[in-house]
C-alpha positions as CSV (number, residue, x, y, z in Angstrom):
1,X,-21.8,73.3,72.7
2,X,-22.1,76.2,75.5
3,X,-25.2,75.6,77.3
4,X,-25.9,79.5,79.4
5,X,-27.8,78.9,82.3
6,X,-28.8,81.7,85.2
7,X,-28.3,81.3,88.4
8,X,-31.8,80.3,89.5
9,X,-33.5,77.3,90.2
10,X,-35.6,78.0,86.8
11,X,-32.5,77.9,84.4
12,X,-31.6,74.6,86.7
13,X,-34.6,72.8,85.6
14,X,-35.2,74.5,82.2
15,X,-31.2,73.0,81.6
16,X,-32.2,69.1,82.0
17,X,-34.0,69.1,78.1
18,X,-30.5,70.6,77.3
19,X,-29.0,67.6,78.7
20,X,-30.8,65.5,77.1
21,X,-30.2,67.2,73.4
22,X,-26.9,67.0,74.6
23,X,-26.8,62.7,75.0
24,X,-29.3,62.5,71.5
25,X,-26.1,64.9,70.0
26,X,-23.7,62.4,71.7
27,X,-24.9,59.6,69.7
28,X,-24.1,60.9,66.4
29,X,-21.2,62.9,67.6
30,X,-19.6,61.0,70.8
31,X,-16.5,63.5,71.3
32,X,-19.1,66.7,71.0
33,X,-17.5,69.1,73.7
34,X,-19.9,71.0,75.7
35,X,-20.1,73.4,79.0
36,X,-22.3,75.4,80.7
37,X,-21.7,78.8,81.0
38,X,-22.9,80.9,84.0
39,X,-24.4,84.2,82.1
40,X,-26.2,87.2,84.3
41,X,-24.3,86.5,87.5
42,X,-24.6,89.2,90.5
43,X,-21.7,89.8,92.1
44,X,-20.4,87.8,94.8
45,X,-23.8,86.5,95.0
46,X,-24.7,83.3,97.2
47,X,-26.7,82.1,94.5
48,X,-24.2,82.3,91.6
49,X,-21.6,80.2,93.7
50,X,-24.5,77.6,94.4
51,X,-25.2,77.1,91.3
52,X,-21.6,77.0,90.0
53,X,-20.9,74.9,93.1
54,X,-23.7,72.2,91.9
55,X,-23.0,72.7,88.4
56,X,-19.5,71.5,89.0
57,X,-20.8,67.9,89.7
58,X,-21.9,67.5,86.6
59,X,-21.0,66.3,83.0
60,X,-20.8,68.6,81.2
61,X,-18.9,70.6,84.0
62,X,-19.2,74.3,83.9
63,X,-16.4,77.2,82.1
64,X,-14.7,79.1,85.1
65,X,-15.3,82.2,83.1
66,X,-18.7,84.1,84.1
67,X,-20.9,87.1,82.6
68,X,-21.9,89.7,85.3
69,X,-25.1,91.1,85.1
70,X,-24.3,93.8,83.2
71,X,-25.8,97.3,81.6
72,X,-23.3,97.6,78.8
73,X,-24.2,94.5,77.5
74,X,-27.8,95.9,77.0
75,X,-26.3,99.0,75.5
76,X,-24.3,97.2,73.5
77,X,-27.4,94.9,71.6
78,X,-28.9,98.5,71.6
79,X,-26.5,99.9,69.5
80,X,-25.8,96.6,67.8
81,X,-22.2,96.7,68.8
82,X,-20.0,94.5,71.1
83,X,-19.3,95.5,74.3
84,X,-15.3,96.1,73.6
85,X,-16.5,98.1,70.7
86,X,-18.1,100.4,73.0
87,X,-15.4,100.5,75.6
88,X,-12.7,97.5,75.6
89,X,-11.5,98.2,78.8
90,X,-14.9,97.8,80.7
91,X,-15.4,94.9,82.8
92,X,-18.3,93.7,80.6
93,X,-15.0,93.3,77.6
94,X,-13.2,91.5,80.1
95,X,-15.3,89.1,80.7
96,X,-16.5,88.4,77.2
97,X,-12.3,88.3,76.4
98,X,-11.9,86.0,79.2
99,X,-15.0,84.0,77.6
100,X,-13.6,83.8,74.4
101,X,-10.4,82.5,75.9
102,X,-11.7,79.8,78.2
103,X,-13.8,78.4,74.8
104,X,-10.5,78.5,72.8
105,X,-8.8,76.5,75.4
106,X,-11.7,74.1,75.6
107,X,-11.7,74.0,71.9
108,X,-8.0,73.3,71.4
109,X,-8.2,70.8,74.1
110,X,-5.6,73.2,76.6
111,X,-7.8,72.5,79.4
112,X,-11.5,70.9,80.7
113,X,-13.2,73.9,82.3
């Protein structure tokens, strides 16, 4: 289960009813994997490494991968295409790839992040 959250105090709160899904989900299915992922980050922004700073403390811990805030990813769902579709070697791509690859790894049980 990938649980996106913003950095923003909103997406903080809004992520507790996840969290609590999450333990219902837990009782049915007690080895359910799940992380947050930090989607629409700025740049180097204070507020993005707060939040992946406090989301570190807790279960379930957050993917090391982010998502930038990013245009091509509004172009993409625009031209209902992916990002590496429109240009693979874009930093929008790279992320996704480097998504996609931290979820395998969680997935296969390669690593925790």
């Amino acid at each position: 289960m990938l649980i996106p959250v913003q950095p923003s105090p909103l997406d903080g709160w809004a992520s507790a009813e996840m969290l609590t899904l999450l333990a219902e989900a837990r009782i049915y299915r007690p080895d359910l994997t799940a992380r947050f992922v930090l989607n629409r980050c700025g740049a180097r922004t204070v507020l993005a490494r707060e939040t992946a700073e406090t989301l570190a403390d807790h279960d379930p811990p957050v993917l090391t991968a982010t998502i930038g805030q990013r245009v091509a990813f509004a172009v993409a769902a625009q031209s209902g295409r992916l990002v590496s579709e429109l240009d693979d070697e874009t930093p929008a791509a790279r992320e996704i790839a480097v998504l996609a690859a931290a979820i395998d790894a969680v997935a296969s049980g390669r690593t925790t992040p």
